[in-house]
N, C-alpha and C positions, 0 to 999 in steps of 0.2 A: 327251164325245169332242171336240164342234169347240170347248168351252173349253178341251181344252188344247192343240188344233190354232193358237188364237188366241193360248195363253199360248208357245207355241213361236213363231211369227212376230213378237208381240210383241217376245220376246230378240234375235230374228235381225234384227230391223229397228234395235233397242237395240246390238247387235254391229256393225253395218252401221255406223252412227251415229258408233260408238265411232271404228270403223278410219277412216271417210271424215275425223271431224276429226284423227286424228292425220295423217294424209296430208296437211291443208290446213297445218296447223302443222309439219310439215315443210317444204313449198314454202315458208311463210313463211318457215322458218327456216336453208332454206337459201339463199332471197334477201337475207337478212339477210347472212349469212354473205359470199357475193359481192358485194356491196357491200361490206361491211366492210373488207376485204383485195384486193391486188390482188395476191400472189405465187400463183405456183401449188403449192405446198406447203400452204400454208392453205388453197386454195380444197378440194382434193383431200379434205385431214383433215375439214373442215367436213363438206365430202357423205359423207362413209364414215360418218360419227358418226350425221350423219340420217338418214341411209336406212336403216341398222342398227336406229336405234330404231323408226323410222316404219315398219318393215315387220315388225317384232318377231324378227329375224334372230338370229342368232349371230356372223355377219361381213361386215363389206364390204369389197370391192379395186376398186379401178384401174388398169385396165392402160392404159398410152398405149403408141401405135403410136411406135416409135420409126425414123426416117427412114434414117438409116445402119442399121443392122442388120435392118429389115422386121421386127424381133420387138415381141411384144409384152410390153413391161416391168413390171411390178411398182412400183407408183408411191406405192398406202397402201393400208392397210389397218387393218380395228379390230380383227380375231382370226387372223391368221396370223402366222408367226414376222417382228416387228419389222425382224428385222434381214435377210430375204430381199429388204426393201424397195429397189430400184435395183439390186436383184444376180437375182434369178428372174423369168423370163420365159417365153413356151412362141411357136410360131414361130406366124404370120397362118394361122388354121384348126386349128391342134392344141386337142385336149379341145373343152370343150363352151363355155367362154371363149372360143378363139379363131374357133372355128364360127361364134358368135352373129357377132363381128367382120368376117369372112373374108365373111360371108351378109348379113348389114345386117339380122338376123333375132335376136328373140327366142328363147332356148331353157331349157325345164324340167326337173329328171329328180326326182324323187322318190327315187330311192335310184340317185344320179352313179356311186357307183362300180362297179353293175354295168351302167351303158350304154353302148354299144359306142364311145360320142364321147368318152369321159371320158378326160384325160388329168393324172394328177398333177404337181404343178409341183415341182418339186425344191427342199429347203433351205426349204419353208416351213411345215411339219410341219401339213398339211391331213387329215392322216388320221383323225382323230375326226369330221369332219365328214362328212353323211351324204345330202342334197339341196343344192341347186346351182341357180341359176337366174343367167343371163347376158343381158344386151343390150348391142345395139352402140350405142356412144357415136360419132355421124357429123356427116360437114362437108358437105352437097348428099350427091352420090352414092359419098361416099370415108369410109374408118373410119378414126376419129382413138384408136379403143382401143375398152374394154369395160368392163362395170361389172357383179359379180357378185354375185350374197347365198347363203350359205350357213347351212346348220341343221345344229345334230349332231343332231337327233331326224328319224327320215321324215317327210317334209313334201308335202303335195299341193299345189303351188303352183297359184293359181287367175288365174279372167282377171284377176279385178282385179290380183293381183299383177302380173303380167304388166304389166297397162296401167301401175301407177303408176310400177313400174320402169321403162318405157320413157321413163316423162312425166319422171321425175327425168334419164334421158339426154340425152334430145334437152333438154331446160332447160337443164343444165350443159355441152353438148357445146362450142355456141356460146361459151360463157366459158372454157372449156376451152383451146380454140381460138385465144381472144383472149389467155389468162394462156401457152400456149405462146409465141406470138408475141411477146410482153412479155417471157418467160424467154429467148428467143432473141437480140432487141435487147439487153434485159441483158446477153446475153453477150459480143454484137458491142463495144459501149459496154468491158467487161472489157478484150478483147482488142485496141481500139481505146487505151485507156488500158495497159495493159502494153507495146506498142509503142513509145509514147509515152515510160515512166518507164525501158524501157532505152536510148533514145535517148539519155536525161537522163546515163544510168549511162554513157554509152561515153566521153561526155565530158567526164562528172563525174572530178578524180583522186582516186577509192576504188583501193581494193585490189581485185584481178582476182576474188581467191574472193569478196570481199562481192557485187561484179555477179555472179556465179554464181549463188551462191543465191537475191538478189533475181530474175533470170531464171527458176529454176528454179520459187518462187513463183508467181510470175506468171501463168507457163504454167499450172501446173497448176490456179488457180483459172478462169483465161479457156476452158481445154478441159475445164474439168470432168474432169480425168484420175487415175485412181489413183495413180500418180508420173511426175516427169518429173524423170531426171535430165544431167549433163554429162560430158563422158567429154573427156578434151585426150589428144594427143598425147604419148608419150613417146617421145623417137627413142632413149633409153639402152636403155629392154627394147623396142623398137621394137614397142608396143602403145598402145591408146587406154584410160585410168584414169579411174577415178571421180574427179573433181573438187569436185562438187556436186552434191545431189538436195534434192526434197521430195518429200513422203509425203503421202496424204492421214489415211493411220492411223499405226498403229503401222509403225516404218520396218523393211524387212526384212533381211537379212544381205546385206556387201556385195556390190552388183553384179560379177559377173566380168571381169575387161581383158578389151578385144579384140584382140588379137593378130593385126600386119599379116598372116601367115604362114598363120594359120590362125582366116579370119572366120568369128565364130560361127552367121554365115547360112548353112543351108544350098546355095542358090540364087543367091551373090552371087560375083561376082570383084573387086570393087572400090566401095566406098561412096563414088560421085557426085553422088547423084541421091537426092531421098527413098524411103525403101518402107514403106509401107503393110501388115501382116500382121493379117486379123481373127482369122487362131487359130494360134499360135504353137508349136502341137503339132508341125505337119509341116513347120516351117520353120527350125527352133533347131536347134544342132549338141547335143549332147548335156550338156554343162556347165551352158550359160546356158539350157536348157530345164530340167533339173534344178533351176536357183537361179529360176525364170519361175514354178514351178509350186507350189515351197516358199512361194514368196511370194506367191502366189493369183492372178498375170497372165496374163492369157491372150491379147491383143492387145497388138500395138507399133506405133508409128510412128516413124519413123527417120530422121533428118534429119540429114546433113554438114554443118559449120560450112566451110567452103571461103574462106580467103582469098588472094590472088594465084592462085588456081587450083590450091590445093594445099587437101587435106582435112587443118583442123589439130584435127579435134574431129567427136563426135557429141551430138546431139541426140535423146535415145529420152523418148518418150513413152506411159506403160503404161497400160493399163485392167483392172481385171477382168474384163469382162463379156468375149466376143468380139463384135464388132463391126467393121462398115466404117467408117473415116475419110474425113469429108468432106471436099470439094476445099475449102471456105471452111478446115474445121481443116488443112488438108494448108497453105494458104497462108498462113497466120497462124504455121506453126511455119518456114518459109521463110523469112517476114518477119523472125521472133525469132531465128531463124540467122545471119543476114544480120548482122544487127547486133551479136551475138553475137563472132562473128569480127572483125567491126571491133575491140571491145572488146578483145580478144586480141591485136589489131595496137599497137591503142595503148597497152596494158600493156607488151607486149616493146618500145615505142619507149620509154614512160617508163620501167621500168626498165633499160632499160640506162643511160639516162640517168645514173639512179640510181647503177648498179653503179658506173659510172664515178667519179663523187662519192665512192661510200663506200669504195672502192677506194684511189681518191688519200688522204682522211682517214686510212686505215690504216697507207697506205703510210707516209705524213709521220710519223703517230705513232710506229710501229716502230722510224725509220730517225730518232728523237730518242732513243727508248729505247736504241738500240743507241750513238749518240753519249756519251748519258750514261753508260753502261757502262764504255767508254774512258775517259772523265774520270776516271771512280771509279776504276780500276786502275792509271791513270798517276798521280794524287793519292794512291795510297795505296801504291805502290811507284816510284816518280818511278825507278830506278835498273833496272826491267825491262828487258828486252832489245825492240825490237821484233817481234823475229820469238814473243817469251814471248807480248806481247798480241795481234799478228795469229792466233797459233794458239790462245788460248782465244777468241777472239771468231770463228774460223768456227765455232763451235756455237753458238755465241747466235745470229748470221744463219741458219745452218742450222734453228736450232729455229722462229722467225719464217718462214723461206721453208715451211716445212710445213706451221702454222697458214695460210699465201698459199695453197699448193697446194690443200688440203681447200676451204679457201673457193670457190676458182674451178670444182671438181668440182663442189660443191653448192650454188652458188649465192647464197652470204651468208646463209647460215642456221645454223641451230645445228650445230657442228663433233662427230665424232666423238675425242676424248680419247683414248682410249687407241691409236686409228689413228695420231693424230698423234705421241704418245709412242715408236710404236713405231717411227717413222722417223724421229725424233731420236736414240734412241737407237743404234739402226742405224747412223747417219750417224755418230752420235759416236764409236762405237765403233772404225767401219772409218778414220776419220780422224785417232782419236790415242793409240787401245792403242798401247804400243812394240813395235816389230817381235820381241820377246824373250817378250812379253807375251799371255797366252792369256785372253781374258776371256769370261763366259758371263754374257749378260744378256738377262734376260727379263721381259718384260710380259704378268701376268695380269690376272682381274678381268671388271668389267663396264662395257660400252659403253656410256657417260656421253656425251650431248651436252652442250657448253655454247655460249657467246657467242664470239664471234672474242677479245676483248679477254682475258676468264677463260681460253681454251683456250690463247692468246701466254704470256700468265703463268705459265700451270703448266706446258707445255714449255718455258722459259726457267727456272722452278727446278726441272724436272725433269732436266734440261742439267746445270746447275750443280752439282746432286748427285751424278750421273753423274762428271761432269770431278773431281769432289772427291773421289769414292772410287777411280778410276782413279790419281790421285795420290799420296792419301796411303794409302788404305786396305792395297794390297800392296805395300808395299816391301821389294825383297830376294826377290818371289815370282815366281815365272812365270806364273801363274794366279791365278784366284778368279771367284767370282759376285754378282751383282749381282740380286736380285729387286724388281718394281716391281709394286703391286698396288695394284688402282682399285678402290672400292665405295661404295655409300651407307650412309649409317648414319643414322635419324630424321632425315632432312633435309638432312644434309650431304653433302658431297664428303670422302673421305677417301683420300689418296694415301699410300702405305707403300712405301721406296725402301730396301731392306736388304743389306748387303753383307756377307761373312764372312771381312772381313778381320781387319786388327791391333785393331780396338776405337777408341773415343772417349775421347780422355784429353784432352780442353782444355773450356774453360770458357766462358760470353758473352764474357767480353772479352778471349780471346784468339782471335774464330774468324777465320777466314780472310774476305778478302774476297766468295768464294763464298757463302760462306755466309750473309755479310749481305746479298748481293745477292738472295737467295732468302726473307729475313725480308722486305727493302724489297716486295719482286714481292706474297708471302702476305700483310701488310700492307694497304696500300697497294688492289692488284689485283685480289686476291681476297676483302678484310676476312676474312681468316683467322687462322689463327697455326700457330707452325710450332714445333717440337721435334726437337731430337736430342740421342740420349743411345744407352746401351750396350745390344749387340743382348742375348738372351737368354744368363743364364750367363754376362758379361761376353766374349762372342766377339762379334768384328763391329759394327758400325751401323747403327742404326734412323734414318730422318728419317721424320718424322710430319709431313704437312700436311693440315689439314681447314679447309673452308669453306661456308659456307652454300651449299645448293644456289640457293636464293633468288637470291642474289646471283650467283651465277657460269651 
C-alpha cells in the first residue's frame, strides 16, 4: 500500500515536473517571441500559439480593449473561426471574457456554457468548445483586454492554471501596451504621410480621378477603415456620385447618389459639418441602409468637401464593425477634405484652361475642314451658283456645330453618335427637303460613343449621304425614306444609310463630289472604307461605312 501511495506521488511529482518546464519554455519562448518582432500582430500570434501549447489547450484569444468603441475585440486567435478575427467582439463584462476584463479578476468554468456568465461571441463558431478559462490582460488599475484558453473536453481548470495564465498576462500586457502604442504612432506617421502625398496630389498636374483614388487609398490605410469612398457633385441630376473608392476586400455594389432633395441621412437637413454614425441602422434612409448592410457596414463618417463655402463633394468613411470615431480620426478626414476640395478647385481651374485650348484646336480644325470643302466644290464645279455652295455647305457646318454642341454638354469626352446623327439629320432635313417634297428619315441602332474628331467625320458623311439621296435618289417623287442604322460588329463601327429610292447606277469614277467627300472623311478620318451599291432586289441605296472601333 504506501508503495504504491509512493509510486502515485512519484508520477505526480514526475507530471508536476513535466507541466512546470513546459511553462518555463513557454516564458522563454514567448520572450523570445517579443523580442523578435515589434508589430503587434506577431506579438499577439506568438502568445496565442504558447499559451495554447504550454497549457495543453485547444485555443487561445485576445481580445484588446478597443478605445472608440469600449468593446472588446477579437485580435487572434489559434482555434476560433480565423476570420471572426477584427470583426467579433463581446461589450467590457459580457460572458465570462469580458467579466475577467471588466473585474481585473481571473475566472474558470468547467462546463462555460452552462454558467450563468457565459456569453457566446458571434461569427466565431465556439460551439464545440466545452471550458473556458479568462484573465485580464491590465495596465496599473485599467484593462487593456483579456486572454482566454479554451478545451472541447470538461476541464477542471486548477490553481496552477490560473496562476500561469495570469503570469503570461501581466508578462505580455506591458508589451501589449507598448506594441498598441507603436501601432498607434504607426498610424499617426500613416496619416501624417497621406496628408502630406495629397498635398503633393493638389499640386501635382494629374488628372482629378487619379488624386481620387490615391486619396481614397490613403484614407483607408491611415484609418484602418473598411472603405472610404468620394462622392462629387453633380448639379445636372442635382445629386453627389460616386467618383472614387477603395475597398479593403472585395469591393461591394455601387454606392448609391445622394440626392440634394432627398438626403440619405435620416437626421440631416444639410451636410456642413462632419457626422459621425457608430451604427448605421437607425440612421440610413432606406436605400443606402439596404446597400450599407448588403455590403457588411455598419458605421460611417461623413465628411463635406466644402470649397468657397459651398459643399462640392462627400467624403464617407465605412467600417464594419460599429464603433465611435475618434476626434484625432474625425480631424485627419477634415484635414483630407480640406485638401481634397482644393484639388477640385484646381482641376475645374486647369481644366478649363484646358477646355479652352482644346476647344479653339477644334474650332481651327473644323473651320479648315469646312474651308477645304468649298475649295473642292468650287475646283470641281468652278460654274456653281453661289447660293448652290452656300446651301450644300449649311449641312456640313450644321453637322460640325452638333458634334460643338454634344461636346459642350458633355464636356470633351467621348460623343454620343447616333444623338449627333440624329440632329444632323433633322437639321438637314428641315433645311433643304423641297417644299413639294415629303421625306421620312430615321435613325436606328446602338448608342456608340466616339472621339470629337471620328464623331465630326461621320456626321459630315453622314450629311453628305443624306444631301445625296435627297437629290438624286427621288426625282420626279414627292416622298421617300431614308434609314440610318448604327452597330458594332467584332470591333468595328458599322453605319448603314439606305434610301428607297430610284437605285444606284453610276460607277467610282463617275461619283459625285459628295460622295468623294465621304470616301476622303472614311479614309482618311475614320481609316475606314466606304461602299455603295444597290439596295436589296436592285430598289434604292445602300452606303455602307465601317471602321475600326479602335481607331474612332
Amino acid at each position: 500500500m504506501i508503495s504504491d501511495m509512493n509510486q502515485h506521488a512519484i508520477i505526480a511529482e514526475r507530471e508536476l515536473l513535466k507541466q512546470r518546464t513546459r511553462e518555463i519554455d513557454a516564458v522563454r519562448e514567448i520572450f523570445r517571441a517579443i523580442n523578435g518582432v515589434s508589430d503587434l500582430r506577431s506579438i499577439l500570434d506568438s502568445v496565442t500559439r504558447t499559451a495554447t501549447k504550454a497549457l495543453d489547450a485547444d485555443s487561445c484569444s485576445i481580445y484588446l480593449l478597443d478605445p472608440g468603441t469600449q468593446r472588446l475585440m477579437l485580435r487572434a486567435t489559434t482555434g476560433l473561426f480565423a476570420d471572426a478575427v477584427g470583426s467579433a467582439s463581446l461589450d467590457l463584462g459580457q460572458g465570462l471574457t469580458g467579466w475577467a476584463a471588466q473585474q481585473l479578476k481571473p475566472v474558470a468554468s468547467a462546463d462555460a456554457w452552462n454558467d450563468p456568465r457565459f456569453h457566446p461571441v458571434p461569427h466565431t463558431r465556439e460551439k464545440p468548445f466545452r471550458s473556458l478559462m479568462a484573465v485580464p490582460l491590465r495596465s496599473g488599475d485599467k484593462a487593456i483586454g483579456a486572454l482566454n484558453m479554451q478545451t472541447f473536453r470538461i476541464r477542471h481548470w486548477t490553481a496552477g492554471d490560473l496562476e500561469f495564465a495570469t503570469l503570461i498576462g501581466d508578462m505580455v500586457a506591458g508589451v501589449l501596451e507598448r506594441a498598441v502604442l507603436y501601432e498607434q504612432t504607426d498610424r499617426r506617421m500613416k496619416e501624417l504621410a497621406a496628408v502630406s502625398e495629397v498635398s503633393k496630389a493638389v499640386v501635382a498636374p494629374a488628372y482629378l480621378d487619379e488624386t481620387l483614388r490615391l486619396v481614397a487609398q490613403m484614407a483607408l490605410g491611415a484609418l484602418n477603415a473598411t472603405r472610404c469612398s468620394l462622392l462629387l457633385l453633380d448639379e445636372t441630376d442635382n445629386a453627389y456620385l460616386l467618383r472614387a473608392a477603395a475597398d479593403r476586400g472585395t469591393p461591394p455594389p455601387t454606392e448609391p447618389e445622394w440626392q440634394l432633395d432627398n438626403l440619405p441621412l435620416v437626421n440631416i437637413e444639410a451636410l456642413g459639418e462632419p457626422v459621425a454614425i457608430n451604427d448605421v441602422a437607425g440612421e440610413l434612409a432606406p436605400k443606402l441602409l439596404s446597400w450599407a448592410q448588403q455590403a457588411g457596414l455598419n458605421s460611417l463618417l461623413l465628411v463635406p468637401l466644402v470649397a468657397r463655402d459651398r459643399t462640392v463633394g462627400l467624403m464617407n468613411v465605412w467600417n464594419a464593425e460599429r464603433r465611435d470615431f475618434l476626434d484625432s480620426e474625425i480631424d485627419l478626414c477634415v484635414t483630407l477634405a480640406n485638401q481634397i476640395a482644393l484639388a477640385i478647385e484646381n482641376a475645374h481651374l486647369i481644366g478649363n484652361a484646358a477646355i479652352v485650348r482644346e476647344m479653339n484646336h477644334r474650332v481651327k480644325n473644323n473651320l479648315q475642314n469646312v474651308v477645304m470643302l468649298l475649295q473642292m466644290q468650287l475646283s470641281e464645279h468652278p460654274e456653281v451658283s453661289a447660293s448652290e455652295v452656300l446651301q450644300q455647305s449649311i449641312g456640313r457646318i450644321m453637322s460640325i456645330a452638333a458634334v460643338h454642341d454634344a461636346l459642350a454638354q458633355e464636356g470633351l469626352r467621348l460623343v454620343d453618335v447616333r444623338d449627333i446623327i440624329q440632329r444632323v439629320v433633322s437639321l438637314t432635313n428641315a433645311n433643304m427637303s423641297r417644299p413639294d417634297q415629303q421625306l421620312d428619315i430615321r435613325v436606328e441602332g446602338e448608342a456608340i460613343r466616339l472621339s470629337s474628331r471620328a464623331a465630326t467625320a461621320l456626321a459630315l458623311s453622314v450629311n453628305e449621304l443624306v444631301q445625296n439621296a435627297m437629290e438624286h435618289a427621288f426625282v420626279g417623287r414627292s416622298g421617300g425614306r431614308v434609314d440610318i442604322l448604327l452597330r458594332e460588329a467584332t470591333g468595328k463601327l458599322v453605319v448603314e444609310v439606305r434610301d428607297d429610292g430610284t437605285g444606284y447606277a453610276g460607277d467610282r469614277d463617275t461619283r459625285s463630289l459628295g460622295l468623294r467627300i465621304v470616301e476622303t472623311l472614311v479614309k482618311d478620318d475614320l481609316r475606314g472604307s466606304f461602299e455603295l451599291r444597290s439596295g436589296t432586289d436592285g430598289q434604292g441605296t445602300l452606303a455602307v461605312i465601317e471602321a475600326p472601333l479602335s481607331f474612332a
